[in-house]
N, C-alpha and C positions, 0 to 999 in steps of 0.2 A: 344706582342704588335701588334694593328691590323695595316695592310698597306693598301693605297688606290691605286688602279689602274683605273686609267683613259682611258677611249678607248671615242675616235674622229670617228662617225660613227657608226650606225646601223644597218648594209646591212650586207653583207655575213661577211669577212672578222674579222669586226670590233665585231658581234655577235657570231661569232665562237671562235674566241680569248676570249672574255669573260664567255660563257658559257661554254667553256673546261678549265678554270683557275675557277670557279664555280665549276666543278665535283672534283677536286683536293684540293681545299681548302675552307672552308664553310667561312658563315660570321664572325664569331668571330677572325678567321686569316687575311680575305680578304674583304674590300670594296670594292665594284666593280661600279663606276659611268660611265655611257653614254650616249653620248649626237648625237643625228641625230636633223639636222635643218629641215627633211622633214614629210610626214604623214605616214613615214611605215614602219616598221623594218621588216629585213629579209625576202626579196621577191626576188623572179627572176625576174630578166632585159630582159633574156633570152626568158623568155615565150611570151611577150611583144609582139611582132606582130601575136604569135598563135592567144592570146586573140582578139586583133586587128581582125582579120582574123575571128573570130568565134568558133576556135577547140578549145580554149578553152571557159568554158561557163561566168566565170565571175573572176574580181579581185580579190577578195578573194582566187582564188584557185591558185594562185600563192604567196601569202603568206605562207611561211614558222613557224612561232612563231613571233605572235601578240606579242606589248608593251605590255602587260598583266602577258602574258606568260612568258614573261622574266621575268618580277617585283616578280613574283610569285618564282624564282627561287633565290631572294633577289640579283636581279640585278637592280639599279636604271638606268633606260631608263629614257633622258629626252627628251620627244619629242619635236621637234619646235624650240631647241634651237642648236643656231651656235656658234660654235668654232670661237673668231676672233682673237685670239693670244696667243701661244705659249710663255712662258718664262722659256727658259731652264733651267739657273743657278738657278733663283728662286726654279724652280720645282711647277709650276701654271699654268692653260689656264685659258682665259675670255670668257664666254660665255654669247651671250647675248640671251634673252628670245624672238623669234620672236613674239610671239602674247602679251607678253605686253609691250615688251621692254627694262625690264632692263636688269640689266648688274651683272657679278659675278665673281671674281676668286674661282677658287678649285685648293687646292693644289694636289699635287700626288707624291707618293712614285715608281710608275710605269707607262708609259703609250705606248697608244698605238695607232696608227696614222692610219686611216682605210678611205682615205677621199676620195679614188675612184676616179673616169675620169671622165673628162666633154666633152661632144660633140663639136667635131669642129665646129666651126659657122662663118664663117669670116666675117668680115665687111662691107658686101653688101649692095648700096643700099637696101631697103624695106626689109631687113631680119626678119626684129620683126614686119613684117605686120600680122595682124590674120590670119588664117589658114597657116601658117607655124610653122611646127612644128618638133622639134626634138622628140626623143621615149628612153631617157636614164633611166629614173624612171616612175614608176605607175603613178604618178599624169601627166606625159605627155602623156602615153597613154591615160590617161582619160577625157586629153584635145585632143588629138585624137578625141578618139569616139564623144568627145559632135560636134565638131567644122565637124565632117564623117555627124551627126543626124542633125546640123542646116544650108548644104549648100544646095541647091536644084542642083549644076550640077553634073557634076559625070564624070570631069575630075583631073586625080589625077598627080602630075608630084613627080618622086623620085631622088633625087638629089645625088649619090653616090650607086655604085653597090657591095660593098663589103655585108657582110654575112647580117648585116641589111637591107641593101637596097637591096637586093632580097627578102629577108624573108618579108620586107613593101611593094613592089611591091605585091607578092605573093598575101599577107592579102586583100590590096586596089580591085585586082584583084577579090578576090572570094568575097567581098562586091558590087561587079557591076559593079567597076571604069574601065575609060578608063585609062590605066598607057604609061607614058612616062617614061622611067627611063635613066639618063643623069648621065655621068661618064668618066673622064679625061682618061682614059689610052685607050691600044690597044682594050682591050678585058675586061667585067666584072670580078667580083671575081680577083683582083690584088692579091691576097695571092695563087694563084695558075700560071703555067708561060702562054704565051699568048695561048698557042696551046691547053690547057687544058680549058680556059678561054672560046675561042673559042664552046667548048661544051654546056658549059653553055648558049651564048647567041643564039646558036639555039636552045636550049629550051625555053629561051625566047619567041624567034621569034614565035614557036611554040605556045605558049599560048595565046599571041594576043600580047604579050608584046613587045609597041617599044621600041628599044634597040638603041641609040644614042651615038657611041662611041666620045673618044677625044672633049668632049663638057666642056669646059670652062663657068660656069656662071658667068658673069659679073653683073647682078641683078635682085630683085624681082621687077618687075613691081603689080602695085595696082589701082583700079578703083576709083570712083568715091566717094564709101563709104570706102575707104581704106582699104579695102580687098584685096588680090592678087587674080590676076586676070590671070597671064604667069610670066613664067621664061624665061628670057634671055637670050641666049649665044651670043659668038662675031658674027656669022651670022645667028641667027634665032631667036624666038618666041613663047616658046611654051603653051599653052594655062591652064590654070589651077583652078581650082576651092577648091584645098587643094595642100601643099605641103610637104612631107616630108624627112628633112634631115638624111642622112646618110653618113654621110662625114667622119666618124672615132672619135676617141673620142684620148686625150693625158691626162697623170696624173693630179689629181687635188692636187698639191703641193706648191699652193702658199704659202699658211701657214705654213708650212715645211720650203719653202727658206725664208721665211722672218725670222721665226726663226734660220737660220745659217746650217739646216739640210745640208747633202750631196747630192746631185741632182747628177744622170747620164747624157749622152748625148741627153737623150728622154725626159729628165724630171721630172724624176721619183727617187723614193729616192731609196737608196742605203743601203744595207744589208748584213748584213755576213751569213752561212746559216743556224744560229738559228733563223732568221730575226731580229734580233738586229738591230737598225738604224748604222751604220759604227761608230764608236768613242762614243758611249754611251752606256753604261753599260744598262739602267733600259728605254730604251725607243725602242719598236720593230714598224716595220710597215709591212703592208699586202693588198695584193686585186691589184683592180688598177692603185692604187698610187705609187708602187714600179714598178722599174727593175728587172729582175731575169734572168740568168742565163743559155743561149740556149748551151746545153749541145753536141749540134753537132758545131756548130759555134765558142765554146768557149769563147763567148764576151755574154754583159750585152744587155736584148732587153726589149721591155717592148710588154708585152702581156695579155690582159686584157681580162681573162676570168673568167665565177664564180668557174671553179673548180676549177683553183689555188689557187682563191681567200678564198675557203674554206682549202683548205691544210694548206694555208697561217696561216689562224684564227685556224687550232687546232696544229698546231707549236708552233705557238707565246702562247694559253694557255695553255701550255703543257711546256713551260719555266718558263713562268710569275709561274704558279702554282707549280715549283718546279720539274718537273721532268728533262726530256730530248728529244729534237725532232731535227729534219732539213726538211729543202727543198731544194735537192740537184739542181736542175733546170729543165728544160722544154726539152720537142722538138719539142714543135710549131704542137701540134696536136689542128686540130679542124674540123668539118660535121655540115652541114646543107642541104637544100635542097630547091628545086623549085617543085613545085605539086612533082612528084613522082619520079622527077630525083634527087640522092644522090649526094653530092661531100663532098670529105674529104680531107685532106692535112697532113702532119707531116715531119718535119725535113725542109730541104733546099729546096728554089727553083733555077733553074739556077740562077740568078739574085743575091741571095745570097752566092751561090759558089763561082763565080766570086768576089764578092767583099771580100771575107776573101782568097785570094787568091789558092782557090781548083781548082785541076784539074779534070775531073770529066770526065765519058760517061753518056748518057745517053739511055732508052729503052722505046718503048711505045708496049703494048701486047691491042689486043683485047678478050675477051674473053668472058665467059657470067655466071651469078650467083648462075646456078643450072647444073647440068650435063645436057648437049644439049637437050637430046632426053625428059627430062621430064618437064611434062607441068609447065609452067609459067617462064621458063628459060628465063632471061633477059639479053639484054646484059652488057658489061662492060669495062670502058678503064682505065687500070693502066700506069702511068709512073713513072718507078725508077730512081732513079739516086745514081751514085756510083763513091765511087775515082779514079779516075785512074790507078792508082799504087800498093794501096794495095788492092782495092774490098769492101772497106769499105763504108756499107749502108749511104747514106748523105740525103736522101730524096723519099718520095714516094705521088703522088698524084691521085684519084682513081674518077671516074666519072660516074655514070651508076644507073641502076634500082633498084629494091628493094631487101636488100641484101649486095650492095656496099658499103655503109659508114664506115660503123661497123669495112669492112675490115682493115681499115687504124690503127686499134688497134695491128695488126700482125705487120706492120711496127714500131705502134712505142716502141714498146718492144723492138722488135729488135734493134731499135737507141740507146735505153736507154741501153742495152747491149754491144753496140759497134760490133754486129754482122757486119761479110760480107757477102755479096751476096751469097757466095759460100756456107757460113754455114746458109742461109736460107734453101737451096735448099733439106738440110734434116730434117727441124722441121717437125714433127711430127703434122698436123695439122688431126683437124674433117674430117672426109668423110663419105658420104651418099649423093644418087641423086639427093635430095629435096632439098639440102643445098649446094652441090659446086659438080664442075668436077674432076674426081680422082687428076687432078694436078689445087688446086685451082690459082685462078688467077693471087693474090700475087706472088705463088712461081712461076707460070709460067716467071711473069717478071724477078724473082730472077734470075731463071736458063737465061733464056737471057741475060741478066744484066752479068752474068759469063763470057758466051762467050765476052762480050764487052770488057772486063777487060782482060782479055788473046790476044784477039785478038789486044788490044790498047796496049801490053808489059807489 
């Protein structure tokens, strides 16, 4: 008897769950229906301010497997069309047709809930002024570009400094704009702690980039023809000709909690680690809609990246289609960059030590990307952080030239291992001139990191 599985979503997640429950069971065993309310399946979100920015050359190349592509593989994609209701006990969603409007229920024998984050956007005066704009999916970059192609000024204001709002800064930057970028905390990149932060906004500074810390916006101001013309804060002004937010995004779970789903503290639904939704047998969820599982922290976080979100989707079909998978959880690894400086981050930052109650040292090593003496050697600044008591790795964040990012993969192995400091100090890493200093930078810190822990009892 065939079954149907229903998947809520297109993008990574919700596409990877269905095309690996696809390789595992053909159609005569498995219908497989989907539905995405917008124009694109399986794209990177990620790529978004490259393209923006130029490196990459067009939208297309950030597509993954076109509608097409999937149908071909006897997966019904329905584009255009939204999920607006969940009904559990029935075993139905209603989805209505955006471009003509009507309305449908599909039953299902399995489903699977893929419906991703939405940008924070608070309720500011003039926020939905035109040329404001958020960059969560293709079609807002493409209201980007149009809205980049029809202003004549070429001041840009970026609202939020975390990994998008450097990365839209960046972009705006190598497009010609003047950038202002405006962000509440000490120090940009808030997912790194302020002293590492600190690096970041003198490369900023460096690029021409003003950098506006602890700036509160209170509103979009708009001209005459109701455009935005500046953003506001509580004592200034700044003048704008496009705007773009990056304020963070939280789980897109309304549809979930209305349907009685289990929501976490973030928002986000709730899984066991087949990603089974908590208390339902035949309905899993994945991507950015879900909490998962910081595996240095030991508590539930929500962490909205595409690679989980792909793990997520060949888990869930990798269930759905009968076999066996997990995702046991994260350790908050993630790298991006500004022109040519790296930053990477994985596991704890002080701030989150402190609040799960860790006691911690911490160590910051200077050092540099290639053996000193050979040309193009860069510099580089790691800080580790380690338990107190027993030496146990909690956190590592890395800052520097090209070369750097990448490192932050040595750490989070190590997390996901539950290594200490000590037993970093003899992995056995690469060496060669061109590529690191006999005692690359990581272990450098490591072995520091030791002394801290001995020396703290």
């Amino acid at each position: 008897m065939t079954e149907r599985l229903v998947v809520i979503g297109g993008d990574a997640a919700g596409m990877s769950a269905a095309s690996q429950a696809r390789r595992l069971k053909g159609p005569e065993e498995l219908e497989i229906v989907a539905f995405e309310r917008g124009h694109f399946s399986s794209y990177s979100a990620c790529g978004i301010p490259y393209w923006v920015g130029g490196d990459v050359a067009g939208r297309d190349e950030l597509i993954a497997r076109s509608p097409e592509e999937h149908r071909s593989r006897a997966i019904d994609l329905r584009m255009r069309t939204e999920v607006t209701e969940i009904d559990v006990p029935g075993r139905r969603v209603l989805a209505r047709d955006l471009e003509a409007g009507t309305e449908a229920w599909t039953g299902f024998d399995k489903l699977v809930i893929a419906t991703g984050a939405r940008p924070r956007r608070p309720a500011l005066p003039g926020i939905d002024a035109p040329g404001v704009h958020g960059v969560q999916t293709l079609g807002d970059g493409q209201a980007l570009l149009d809205s980049l192609e029809g202003t004549r000024g070429r001041r840009a204001v970026v609202v939020g400094a975390g990994y998008i709002g450097v990365e839209m800064a960046e972009a705006l930057l190598n497009r010609g704009y003047e950038v202002t970028l405006l962000h509440r905390g000490e120090q940009p990149m808030a997912t790194l702690d302020p002293d590492m932060g600190a690096l970041v906004h003198r490369a900023l500074d460096g690029l021409g980039i003003t950098t506006v810390a602890s700036a509160e916006v209170t509103k979009i101001l708009t001209g005459e023809d109701g455009r935005v013309r500046a953003v506001a804060t509580d004592d200034a002004e700044y003048p704008a000709d496009v705007v773009v937010l990056g304020m963070g995004v939280v789980p897109e779970t309304t549809l979930a909690g209305a349907a009685g789903l289990p929501l976490g503290v973030y928002g986000g639904l709730l899984t066991d680690l087949a990603m089974r939704v908590r208390g339902h047998e035949d309905i899993w969820a994945g991507g950015d809609c879900v909490e998962v599982l910081d595996l240095v922290a030991g508590r539930e976080r929500h962490v909205p990246l595409g690679t989980h979100a792909n793990k997520h989707g060949q888990v869930i079909g990798a269930n759905v289609g009968g076999d066996y998978a997990t995702f046991p959880g994260v350790v908050g690894t993630a790298v991006s960059k500004v022109c040519d400086l790296e930053i990477a981050r994985t596991g704890l930052r002080e701030k989150d030590a402190r609040e799960v109650g860790l006691r911690y040292v911490t160590v910051t090593v200077e050092s540099t990307s290639r053996a000193g003496y050979y040309p193009g050697a860069a510099p580089m600044t790691v800080k580790m952080l380690a338990e107190r008591r027993t030496g146990r790795l909690l956190g590592v964040q890395i800052v520097g030239r090209e070369g750097a990012g990448k490192r932050v993969d040595i750490a989070a192995v190590a997390l996901t291992a539950g290594m200490t400091v000590e037993a970093m100090t003899a992995l056995d890493l690469g060496y060669a001139p061109p590529f690191s200093p006999v005692w690359d930078p990581v272990l450098i810190a490591a072995r520091k990191a030791t002394a801290a822990v001995r020396a703290g009892g």
